[in-house]
C-alpha positions as CSV (number, residue, x, y, z in Angstrom):
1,X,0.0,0.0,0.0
2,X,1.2,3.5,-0.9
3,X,0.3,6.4,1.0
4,X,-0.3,9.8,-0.4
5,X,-0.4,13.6,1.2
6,X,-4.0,13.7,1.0
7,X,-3.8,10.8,3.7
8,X,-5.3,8.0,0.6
9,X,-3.9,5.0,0.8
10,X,-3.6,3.2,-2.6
11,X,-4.4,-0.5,-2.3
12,X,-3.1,-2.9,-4.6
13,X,-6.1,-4.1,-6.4
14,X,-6.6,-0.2,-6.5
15,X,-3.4,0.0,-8.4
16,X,-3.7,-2.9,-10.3
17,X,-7.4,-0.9,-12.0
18,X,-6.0,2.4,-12.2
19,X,-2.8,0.6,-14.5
20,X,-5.5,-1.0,-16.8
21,X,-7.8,1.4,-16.9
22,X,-5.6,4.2,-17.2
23,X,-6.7,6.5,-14.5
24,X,-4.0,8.9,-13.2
25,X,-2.8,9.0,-9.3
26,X,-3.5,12.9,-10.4
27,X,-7.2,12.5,-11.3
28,X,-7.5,10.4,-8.3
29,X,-6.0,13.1,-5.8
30,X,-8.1,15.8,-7.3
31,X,-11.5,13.4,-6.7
32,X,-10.9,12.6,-3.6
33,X,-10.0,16.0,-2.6
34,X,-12.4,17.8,-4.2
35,X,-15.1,15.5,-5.6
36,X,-18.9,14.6,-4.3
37,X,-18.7,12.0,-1.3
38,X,-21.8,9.8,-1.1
39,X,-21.9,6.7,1.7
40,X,-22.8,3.4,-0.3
41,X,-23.0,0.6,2.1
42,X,-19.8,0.7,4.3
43,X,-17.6,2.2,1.4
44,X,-17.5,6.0,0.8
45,X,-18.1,7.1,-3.1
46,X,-16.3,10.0,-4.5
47,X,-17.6,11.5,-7.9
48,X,-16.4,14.8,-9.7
49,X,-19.6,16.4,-10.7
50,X,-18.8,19.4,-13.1
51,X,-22.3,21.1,-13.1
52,X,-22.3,21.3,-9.3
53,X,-19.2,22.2,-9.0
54,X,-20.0,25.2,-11.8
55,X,-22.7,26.3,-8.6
56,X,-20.3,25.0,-5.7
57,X,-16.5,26.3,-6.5
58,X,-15.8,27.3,-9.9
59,X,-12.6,28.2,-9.1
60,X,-11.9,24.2,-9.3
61,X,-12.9,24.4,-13.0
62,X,-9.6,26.7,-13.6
63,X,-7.6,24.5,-11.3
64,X,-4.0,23.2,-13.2
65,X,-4.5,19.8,-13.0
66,X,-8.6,19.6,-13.6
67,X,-7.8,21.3,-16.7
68,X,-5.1,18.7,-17.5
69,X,-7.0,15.3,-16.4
70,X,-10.8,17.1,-17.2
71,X,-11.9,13.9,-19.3
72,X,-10.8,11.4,-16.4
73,X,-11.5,13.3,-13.8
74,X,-15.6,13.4,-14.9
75,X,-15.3,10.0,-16.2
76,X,-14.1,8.8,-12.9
77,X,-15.7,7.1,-9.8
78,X,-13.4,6.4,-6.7
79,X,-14.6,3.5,-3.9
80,X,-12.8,4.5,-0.5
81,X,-13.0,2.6,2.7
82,X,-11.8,4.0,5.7
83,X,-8.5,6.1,3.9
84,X,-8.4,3.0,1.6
85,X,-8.7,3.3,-2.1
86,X,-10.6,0.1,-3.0
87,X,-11.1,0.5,-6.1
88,X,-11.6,3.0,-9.1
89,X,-13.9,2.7,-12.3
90,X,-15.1,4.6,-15.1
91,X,-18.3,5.8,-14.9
92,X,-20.5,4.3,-18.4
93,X,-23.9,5.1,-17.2
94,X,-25.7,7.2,-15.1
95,X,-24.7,6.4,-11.4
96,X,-28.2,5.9,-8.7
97,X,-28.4,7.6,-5.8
């Protein structure tokens, strides 16, 4: 396991998706610091939600690395458990509530 400033710890099945899928540990910082966190069961979702965020902070919208990662970071849904990356995955459909 890897541990980052923001206090995320990467686990390896976490690193093993973000190598296929090509997600960025940059894209994942930026979501977890400054995306949507919704409880799912006894995991923690994380979500970068570009509209709201247009409400929210739009200073984040002009923010180096959202600029730089925009497509993954949107695309992007992160599973946390306790400080734990579980897993990451790109979002294909419109996620539930």
């Amino acid at each position: 396991m890897i541990k980052t400033e923001q206090e995320l710890i990467f686990s390896e099945h976490a690193i093993i998706r973000m190598q296929q899928r090509g997600i960025t540990r940059e894209a994942i910082s930026f979501i977890f610091k400054n995306g949507i966190k919704k409880i799912t069961h006894q995991d923690h979702r994380y979500i970068f939600n570009t509209k709201k965020q247009m409400k929210k902070n739009r200073e984040l919208l002009f923010d180096r690395t959202f600029i730089k990662f925009q497509k993954q970071i949107e695309n992007t849904a992160l599973i946390v458990n306790n400080g734990i990356l579980v897993t990451a995955y790109i979002i294909e459909r419109r996620i539930w509530r």
